[in-house]
DRENZANU-556129 format. One record per residue (C-alpha): residue in three letters; x, y, z. Coordinates in Angstrom, 1 decimal, m for minus. Example, Ala and Ser with C-alpha at 12.3 -4.5 7.8 and 13.67 -1.06 7.14 Angstrom:
% DRENZANU-556129
     r        x        y        z
   ala     12.3     m4.5      7.8
   ser     13.7     m1.1      7.1
% end
This chain:
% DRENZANU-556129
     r        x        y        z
   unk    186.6    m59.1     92.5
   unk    189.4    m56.8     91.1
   unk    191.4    m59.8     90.8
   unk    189.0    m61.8     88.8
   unk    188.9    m58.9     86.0
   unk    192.5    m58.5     85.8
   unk    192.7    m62.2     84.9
   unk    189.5    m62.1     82.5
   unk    191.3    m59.4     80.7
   unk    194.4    m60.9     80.6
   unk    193.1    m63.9     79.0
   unk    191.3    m62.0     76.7
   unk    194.4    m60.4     75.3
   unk    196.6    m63.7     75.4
   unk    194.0    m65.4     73.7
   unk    193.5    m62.6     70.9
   unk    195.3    m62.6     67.3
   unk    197.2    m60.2     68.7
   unk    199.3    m62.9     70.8
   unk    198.8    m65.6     69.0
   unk    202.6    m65.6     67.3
   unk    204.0    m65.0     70.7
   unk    203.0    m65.1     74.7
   unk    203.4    m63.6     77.1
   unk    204.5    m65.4     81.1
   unk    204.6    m62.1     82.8
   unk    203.0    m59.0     83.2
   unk    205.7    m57.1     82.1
   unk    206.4    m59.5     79.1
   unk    202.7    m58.7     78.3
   unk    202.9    m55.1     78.7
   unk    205.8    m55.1     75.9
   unk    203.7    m57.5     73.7
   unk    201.1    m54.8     73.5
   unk    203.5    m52.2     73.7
   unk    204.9    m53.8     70.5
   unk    201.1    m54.1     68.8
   unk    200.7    m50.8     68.9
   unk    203.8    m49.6     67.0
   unk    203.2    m52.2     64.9
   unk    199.6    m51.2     64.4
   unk    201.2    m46.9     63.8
   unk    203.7    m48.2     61.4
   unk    200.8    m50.1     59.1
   unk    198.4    m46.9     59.1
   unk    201.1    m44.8     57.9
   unk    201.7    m47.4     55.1
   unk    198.4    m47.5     54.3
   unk    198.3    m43.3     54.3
   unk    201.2    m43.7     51.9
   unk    199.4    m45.9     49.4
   unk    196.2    m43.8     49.1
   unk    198.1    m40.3     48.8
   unk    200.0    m42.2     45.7
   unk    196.5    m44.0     44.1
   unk    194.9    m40.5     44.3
   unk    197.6    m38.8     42.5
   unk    197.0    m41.4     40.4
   unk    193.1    m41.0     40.0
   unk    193.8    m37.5     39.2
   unk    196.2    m37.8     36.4
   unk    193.4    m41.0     35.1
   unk    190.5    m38.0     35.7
   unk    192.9    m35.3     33.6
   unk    193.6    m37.7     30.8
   unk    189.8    m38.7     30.4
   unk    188.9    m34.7     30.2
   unk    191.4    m34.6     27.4
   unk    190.1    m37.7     25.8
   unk    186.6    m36.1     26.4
   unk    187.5    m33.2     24.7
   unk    189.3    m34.7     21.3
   unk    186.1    m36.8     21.1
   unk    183.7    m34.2     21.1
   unk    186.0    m32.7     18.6
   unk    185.6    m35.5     16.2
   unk    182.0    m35.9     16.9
   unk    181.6    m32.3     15.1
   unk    183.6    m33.0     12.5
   unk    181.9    m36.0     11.9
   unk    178.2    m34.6     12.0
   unk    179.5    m32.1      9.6
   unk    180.9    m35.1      7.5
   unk    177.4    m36.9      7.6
   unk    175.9    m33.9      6.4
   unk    178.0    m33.3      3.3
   unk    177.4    m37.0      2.6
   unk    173.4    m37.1      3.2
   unk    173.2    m33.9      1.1
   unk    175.4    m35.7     m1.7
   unk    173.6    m38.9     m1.6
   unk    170.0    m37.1     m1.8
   unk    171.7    m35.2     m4.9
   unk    173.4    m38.8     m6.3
   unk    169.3    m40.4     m5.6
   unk    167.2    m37.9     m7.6
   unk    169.8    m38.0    m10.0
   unk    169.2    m41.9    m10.5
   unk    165.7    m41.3    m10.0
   unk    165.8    m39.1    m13.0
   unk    167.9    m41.1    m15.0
   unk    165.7    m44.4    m14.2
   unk    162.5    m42.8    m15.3
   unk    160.2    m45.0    m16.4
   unk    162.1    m47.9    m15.1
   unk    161.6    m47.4    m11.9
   unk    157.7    m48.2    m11.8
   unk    159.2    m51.5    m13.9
   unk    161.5    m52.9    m11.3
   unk    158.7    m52.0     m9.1
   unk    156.8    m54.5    m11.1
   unk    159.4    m57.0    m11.1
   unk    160.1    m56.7     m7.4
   unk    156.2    m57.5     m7.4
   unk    156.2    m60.4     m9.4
   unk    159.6    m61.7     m8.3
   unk    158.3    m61.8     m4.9
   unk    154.9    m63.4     m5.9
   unk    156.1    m66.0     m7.9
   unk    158.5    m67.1     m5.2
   unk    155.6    m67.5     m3.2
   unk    153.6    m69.5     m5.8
   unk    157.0    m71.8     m7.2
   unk    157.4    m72.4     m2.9
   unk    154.0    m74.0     m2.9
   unk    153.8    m75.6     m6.7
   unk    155.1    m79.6     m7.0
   unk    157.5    m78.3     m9.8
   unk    159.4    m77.2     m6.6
   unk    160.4    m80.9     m6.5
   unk    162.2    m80.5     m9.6
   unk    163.7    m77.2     m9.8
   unk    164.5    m76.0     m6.4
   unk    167.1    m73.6     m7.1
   unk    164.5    m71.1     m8.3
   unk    163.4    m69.8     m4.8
   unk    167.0    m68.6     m3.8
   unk    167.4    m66.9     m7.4
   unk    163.7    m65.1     m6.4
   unk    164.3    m64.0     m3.3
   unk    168.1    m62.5     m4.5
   unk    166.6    m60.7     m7.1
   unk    163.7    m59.0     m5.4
   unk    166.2    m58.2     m2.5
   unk    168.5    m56.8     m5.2
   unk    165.6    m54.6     m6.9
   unk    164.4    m53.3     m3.4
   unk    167.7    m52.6     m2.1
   unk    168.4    m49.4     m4.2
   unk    171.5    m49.3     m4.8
   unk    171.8    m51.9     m7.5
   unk    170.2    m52.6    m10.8
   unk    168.8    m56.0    m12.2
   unk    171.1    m57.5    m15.3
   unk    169.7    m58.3    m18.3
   unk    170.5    m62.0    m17.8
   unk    168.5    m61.4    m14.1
   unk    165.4    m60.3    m16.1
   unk    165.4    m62.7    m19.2
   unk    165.8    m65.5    m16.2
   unk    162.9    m64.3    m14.7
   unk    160.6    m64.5    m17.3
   unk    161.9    m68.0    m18.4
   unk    161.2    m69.4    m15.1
   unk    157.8    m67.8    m15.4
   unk    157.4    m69.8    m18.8
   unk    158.8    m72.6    m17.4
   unk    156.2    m73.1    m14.3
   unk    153.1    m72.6    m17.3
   unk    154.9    m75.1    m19.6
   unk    155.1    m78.0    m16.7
   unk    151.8    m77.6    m14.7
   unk    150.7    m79.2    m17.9
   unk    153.0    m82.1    m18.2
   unk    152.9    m85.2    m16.9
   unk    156.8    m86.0    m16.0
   unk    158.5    m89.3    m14.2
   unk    161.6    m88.3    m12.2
   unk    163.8    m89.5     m9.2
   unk    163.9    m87.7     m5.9
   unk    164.4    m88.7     m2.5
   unk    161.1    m89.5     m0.6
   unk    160.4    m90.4      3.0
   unk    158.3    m93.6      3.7
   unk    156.2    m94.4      6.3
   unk    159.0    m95.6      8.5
   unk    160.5    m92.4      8.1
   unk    163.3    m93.3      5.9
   unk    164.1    m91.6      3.1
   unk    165.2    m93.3     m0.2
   unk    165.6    m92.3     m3.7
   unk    162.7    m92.9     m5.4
   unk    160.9    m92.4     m8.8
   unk    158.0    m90.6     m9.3
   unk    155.5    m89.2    m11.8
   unk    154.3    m85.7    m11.2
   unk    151.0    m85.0    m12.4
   unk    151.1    m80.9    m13.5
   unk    151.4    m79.5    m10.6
   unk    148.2    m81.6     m9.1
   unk    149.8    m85.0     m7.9
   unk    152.8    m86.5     m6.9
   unk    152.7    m90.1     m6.7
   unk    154.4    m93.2     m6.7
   unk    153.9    m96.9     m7.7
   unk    150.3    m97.1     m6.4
   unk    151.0    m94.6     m3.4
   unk    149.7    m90.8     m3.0
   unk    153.0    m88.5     m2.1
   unk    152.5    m85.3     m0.5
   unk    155.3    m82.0     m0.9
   unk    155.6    m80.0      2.2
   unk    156.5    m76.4      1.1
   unk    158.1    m75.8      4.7
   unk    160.7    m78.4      5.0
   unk    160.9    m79.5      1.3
   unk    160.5    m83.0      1.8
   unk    158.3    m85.3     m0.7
   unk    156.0    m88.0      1.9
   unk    154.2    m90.5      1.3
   unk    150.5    m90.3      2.9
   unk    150.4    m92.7      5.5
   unk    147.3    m94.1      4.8
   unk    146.1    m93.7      1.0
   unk    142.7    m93.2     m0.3
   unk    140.3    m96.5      0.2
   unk    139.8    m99.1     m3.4
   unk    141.7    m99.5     m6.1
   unk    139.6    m97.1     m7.8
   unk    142.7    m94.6     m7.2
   unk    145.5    m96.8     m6.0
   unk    145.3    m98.6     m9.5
   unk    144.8    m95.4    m11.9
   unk    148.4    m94.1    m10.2
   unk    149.6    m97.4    m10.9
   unk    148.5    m96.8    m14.7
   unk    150.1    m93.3    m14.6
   unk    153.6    m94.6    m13.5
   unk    153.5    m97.3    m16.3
   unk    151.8    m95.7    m19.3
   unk    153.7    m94.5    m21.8
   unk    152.3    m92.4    m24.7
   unk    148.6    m93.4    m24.1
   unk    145.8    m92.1    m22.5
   unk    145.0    m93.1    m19.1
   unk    142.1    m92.0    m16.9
   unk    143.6    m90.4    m13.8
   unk    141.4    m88.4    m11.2
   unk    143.2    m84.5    m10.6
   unk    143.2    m82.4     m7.4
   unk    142.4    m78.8     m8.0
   unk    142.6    m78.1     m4.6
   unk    146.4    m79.2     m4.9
   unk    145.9    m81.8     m1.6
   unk    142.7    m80.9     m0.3
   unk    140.4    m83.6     m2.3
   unk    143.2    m85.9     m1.4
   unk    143.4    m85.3      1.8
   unk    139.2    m85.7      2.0
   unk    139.7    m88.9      0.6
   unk    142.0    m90.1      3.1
   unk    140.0    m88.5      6.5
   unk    137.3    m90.9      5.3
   unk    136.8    m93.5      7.4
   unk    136.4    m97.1      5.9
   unk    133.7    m99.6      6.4
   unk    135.0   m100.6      9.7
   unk    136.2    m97.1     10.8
   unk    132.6    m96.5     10.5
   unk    131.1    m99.4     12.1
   unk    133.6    m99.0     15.5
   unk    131.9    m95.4     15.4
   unk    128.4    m97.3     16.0
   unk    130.1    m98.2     19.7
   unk    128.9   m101.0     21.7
   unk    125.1   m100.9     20.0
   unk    126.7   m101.1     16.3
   unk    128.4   m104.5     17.6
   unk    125.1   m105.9     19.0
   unk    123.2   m105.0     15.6
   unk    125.4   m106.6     13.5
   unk    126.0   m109.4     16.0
   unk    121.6   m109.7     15.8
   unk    121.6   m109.3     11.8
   unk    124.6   m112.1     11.4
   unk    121.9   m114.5     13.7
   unk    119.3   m113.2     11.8
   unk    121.0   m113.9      8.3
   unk    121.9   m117.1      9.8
   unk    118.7   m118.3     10.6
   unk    116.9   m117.1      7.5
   unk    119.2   m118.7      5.7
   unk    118.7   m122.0      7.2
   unk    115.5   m122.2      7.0
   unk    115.5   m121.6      3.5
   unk    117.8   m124.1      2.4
   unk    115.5   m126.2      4.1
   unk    112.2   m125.6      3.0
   unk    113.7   m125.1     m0.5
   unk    114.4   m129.1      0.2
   unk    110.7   m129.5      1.5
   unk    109.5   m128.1     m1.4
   unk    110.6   m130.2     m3.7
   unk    110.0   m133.2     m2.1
   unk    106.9   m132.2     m1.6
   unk    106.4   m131.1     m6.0
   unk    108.1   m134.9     m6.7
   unk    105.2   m136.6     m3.9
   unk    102.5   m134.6     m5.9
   unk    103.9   m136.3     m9.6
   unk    104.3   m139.6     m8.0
   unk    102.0   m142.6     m7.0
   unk    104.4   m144.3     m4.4
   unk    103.7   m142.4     m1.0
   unk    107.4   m141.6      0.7
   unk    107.2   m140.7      4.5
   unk    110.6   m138.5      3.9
   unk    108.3   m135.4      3.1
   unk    105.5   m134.0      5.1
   unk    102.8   m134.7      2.5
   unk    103.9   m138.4      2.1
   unk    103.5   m138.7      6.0
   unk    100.0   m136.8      5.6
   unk     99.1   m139.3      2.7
   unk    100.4   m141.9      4.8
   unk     97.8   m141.3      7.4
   unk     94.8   m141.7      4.8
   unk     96.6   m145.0      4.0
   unk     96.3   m146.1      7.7
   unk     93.1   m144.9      8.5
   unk     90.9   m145.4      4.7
   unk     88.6   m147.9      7.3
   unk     87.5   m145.3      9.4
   unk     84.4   m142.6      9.1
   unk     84.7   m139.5      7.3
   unk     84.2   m137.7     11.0
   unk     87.3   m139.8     12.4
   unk     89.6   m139.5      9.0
   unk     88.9   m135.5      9.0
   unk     90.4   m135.7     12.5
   unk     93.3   m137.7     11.9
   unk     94.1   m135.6      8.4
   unk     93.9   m132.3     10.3
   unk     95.9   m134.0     13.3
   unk     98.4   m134.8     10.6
   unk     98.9   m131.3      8.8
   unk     99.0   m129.5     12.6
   unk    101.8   m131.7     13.1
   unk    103.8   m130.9      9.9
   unk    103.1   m126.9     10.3
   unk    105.2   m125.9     13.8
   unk    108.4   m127.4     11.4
   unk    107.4   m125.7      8.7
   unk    107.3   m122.5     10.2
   unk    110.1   m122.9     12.3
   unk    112.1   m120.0     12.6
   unk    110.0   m117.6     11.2
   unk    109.2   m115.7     14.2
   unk    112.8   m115.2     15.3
   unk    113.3   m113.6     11.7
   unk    110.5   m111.2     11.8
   unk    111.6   m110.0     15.3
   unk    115.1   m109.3     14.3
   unk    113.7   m107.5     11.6
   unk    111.8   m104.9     13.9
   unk    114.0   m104.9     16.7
   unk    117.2   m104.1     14.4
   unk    116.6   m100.6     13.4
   unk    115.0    m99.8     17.2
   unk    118.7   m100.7     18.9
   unk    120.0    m98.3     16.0
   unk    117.4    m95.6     16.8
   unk    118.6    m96.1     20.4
   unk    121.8    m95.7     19.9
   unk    121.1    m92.6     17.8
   unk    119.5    m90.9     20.8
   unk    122.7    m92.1     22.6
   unk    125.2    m90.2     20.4
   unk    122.8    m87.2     20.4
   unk    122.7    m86.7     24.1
   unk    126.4    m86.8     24.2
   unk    126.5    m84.2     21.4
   unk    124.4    m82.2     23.5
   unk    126.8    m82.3     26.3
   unk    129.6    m81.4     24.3
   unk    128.1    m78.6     22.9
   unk    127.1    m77.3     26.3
   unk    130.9    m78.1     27.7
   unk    132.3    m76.2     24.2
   unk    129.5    m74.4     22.5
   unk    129.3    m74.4     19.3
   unk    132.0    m72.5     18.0
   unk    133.8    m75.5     15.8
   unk    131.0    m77.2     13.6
   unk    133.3    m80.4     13.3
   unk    132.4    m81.0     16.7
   unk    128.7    m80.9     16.4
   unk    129.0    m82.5     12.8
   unk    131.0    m85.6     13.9
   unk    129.3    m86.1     17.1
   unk    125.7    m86.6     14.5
   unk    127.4    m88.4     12.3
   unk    128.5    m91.1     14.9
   unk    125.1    m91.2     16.3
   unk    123.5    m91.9     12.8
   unk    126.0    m94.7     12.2
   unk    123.8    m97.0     14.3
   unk    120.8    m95.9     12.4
   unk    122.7    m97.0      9.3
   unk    123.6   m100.3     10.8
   unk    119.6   m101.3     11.5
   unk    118.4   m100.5      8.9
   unk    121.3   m102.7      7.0
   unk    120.3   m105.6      9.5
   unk    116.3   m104.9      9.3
   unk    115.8   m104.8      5.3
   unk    117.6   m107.6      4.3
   unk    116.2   m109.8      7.0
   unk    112.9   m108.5      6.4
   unk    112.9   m109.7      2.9
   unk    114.5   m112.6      3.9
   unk    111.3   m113.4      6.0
   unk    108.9   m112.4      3.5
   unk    110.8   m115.6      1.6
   unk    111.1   m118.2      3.6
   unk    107.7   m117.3      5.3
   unk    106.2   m117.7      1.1
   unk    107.9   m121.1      1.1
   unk    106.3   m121.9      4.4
   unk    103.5   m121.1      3.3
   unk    103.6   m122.5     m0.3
   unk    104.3   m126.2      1.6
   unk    101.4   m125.7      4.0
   unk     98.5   m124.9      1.2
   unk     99.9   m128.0     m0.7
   unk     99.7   m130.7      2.8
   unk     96.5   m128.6      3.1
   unk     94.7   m129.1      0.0
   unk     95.6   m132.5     m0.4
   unk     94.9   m133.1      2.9
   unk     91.1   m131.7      2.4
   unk     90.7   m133.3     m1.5
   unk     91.6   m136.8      0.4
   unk     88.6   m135.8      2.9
   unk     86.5   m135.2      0.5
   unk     86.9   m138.1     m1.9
   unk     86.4   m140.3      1.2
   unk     83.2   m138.7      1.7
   unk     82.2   m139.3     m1.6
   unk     83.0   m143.1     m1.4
   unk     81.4   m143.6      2.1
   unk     78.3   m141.4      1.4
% end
């Protein structure tokens, strides 16, 4: 057992760092080894002892000059509070001084810090920005200058001021053509000319522009207003000359405009009508269709029917020559029979002439119900929104209702024409009917006279 941990421990140490550069055969070989380490391990402490006596002679002389540095500092510090003091008392002397001497002039360069301030503001937002935009960094300078203290506005400063002041009165009421770079709808932007309206419009050759105050840029809209109701009169503005030409303004400077353009067109307004709108207008077009059919041909009956009446020689191509026709085939027979026959005759002719009709009138009534349905459609989805939302943004609630009376709209469009449609071709049915009629019951009764 002894044994065993003499060799563990001797493997241990000839397998340590210690040994690793030389080892050892024999005992006494390793003996020396370690014998060796140790000397070699009292010789690097006392290197190491040598090093930290010399850094902390060195820490001390670092600690002594920072005590001295500490102490020169502090020195300065109070000579330089003292200097501070000498100055702040001068300056407060040097600024009632100029507040004396500036008298009255002070509560004016108060004023023109004011207005130089306020009219950068206003010139940022104004078209005439597109033109002159040199003025906002003159502005801004200026009221910096007046606010700062220490300097004084120049007389050339202040007559500049008020010109640019005149200036942006004088062109708010002119109507000017120019050329400026402007972005189209692709995003490019081009060098373009233009006609600024006062400071109301901006536009080009039958487009709208719009300035944009934070980046600068003059855009056109990408959709302009609907009809050339105001495409054409900015047409007329960028080609007139000296002449008067009707042009609609925006006090709002964009807000009118941009109404305009929100407002959805004719078929904006009828996708709004969803799935019913479609099936209205799709039952109006039949409708329309049919009325119109029928028209065109009893229009066609009826006046073959007027030229039968103002002629002698019966034609079967109208449905009183075929009624007439039937007297002619049957002027043998007893009043009783020929009665019969007649009547047979004009019961025939009728279902043609009132073909149609019935289809018509429906449309008519069942038009503006689909609309009303759809109506209560788009209101019960209002209703859910507001009870998802609330009703804290009335565009919500407003365009929701407005989408749900679109369908109204679109039945009623379908249900009064063809219900005047049908009161027309239902008068020409009609018409044709009294006229087989009557004849038919004058032919009756001049038979009956003859027989009798």
């Amino acid at each position: 057992m002894k044994k065993t941990y003499i060799f563990v421990v001797l493997a241990c140490l000839i397998t340590s760092p210690l040994f690793a550069q030389q080892s050892a055969l024999t005992i006494d070989q390793l003996l020396e080894n370690v014998e060796q380490g140790k000397i070699n391990d009292n010789s690097e402490n006392r290197k190491r002892e040598a090093e930290f006596r010399q850094k902390r002679d060195q820490q001390d002389s670092l600690l002594s000059e920072a005590e001295t540095t500490k102490v020169n500092e502090e020195n300065r510090s109070t000579q330089l509070e003292a200097i501070f003091e000498e100055n702040e008392a001068e300056l407060n002397i040097l600024q009632d001084t100029l507040t004396e001497r500036l008298g009255a002039l002070k509560e004016l360069f108060g004023v023109m810090q004011q207005v130089a301030g306020d009219a950068r503001t206003r010139f940022d937002n104004s078209l005439t920005n597109v033109q002159y935009p040199d003025r906002s960094p003159f502005l801004e300078d200026l009221a910096k200058k007046i606010g700062s203290n220490s300097q004084l506005p120049s007389i050339d400063e202040i007559e500049r001021l008020w010109f640019e002041l005149q200036r942006e009165m004088t062109e708010t009421g002119k109507v000017v053509k120019f050329t400026t770079e402007v972005i189209d709808t692709n995003g490019s932007k081009q060098s373009t000319e233009v006609v600024r309206v006062g400071a109301f419009n901006i536009v080009a050759d039958g487009k709208y522009l719009t300035y944009s105050p934070e980046t600068g840029n003059v855009t056109e809209i990408p959709r302009q207003p609907e009809g050339r109701r105001y495409t054409s009169s900015t047409s007329n503005v960028f080609e007139s000359g000296e002449d008067k030409v009707a042009f609609g303004l925006d006090p709002t400077l964009g807000g009118v405009l941009a109404s305009l353009v929100a407002r959805p067109n004719l078929m904006e307004r009828v996708q709004q009508g969803g799935i019913v709108g479609y099936l209205v207008l799709l039952l109006g077009v039949f409708g329309v269709g049919i009325a119109m059919q029928r028209l065109y041909i009893l229009v066609d009956v009826d006046k073959k029917v007027t030229a039968q009446l103002n002629s002698d020689v019966i034609s079967t191509d109208n449905a009183l020559g075929r009624v007439l026709n039937v007297y002619e085939e049957n002027k043998s027979v007893d009043t009783d029979t020929l009665e019969l026959k007649m009547a047979e005759a004009v019961f025939k002719e009728t279902p043609e002439l009132n073909k149609g009709l019935l289809i018509i009138k429906v449309i008519s009534v069942v038009a503006p119900l689909m609309g009303l349905l759809g109506t209560v459609t788009g209101m019960i989805n209002t209703f859910q929104a507001i009870t998802l939302y609330g009703t804290g943004d009335p565009k919500l609630m407003a365009g929701g209702i407005s989408q749900a009376l679109v369908t109204t709209v679109l039945g009623l469009t379908v249900a009064i024409p063809t219900t005047l449609l049908h009161t027309i071709v239902s008068g020409r049915s009609r018409r044709v009917s009294q006229i087989i009629q009557e004849q038919g019951a004058g032919i009756i009764a001049s038979h009956s006279e003859k027989t009798s």
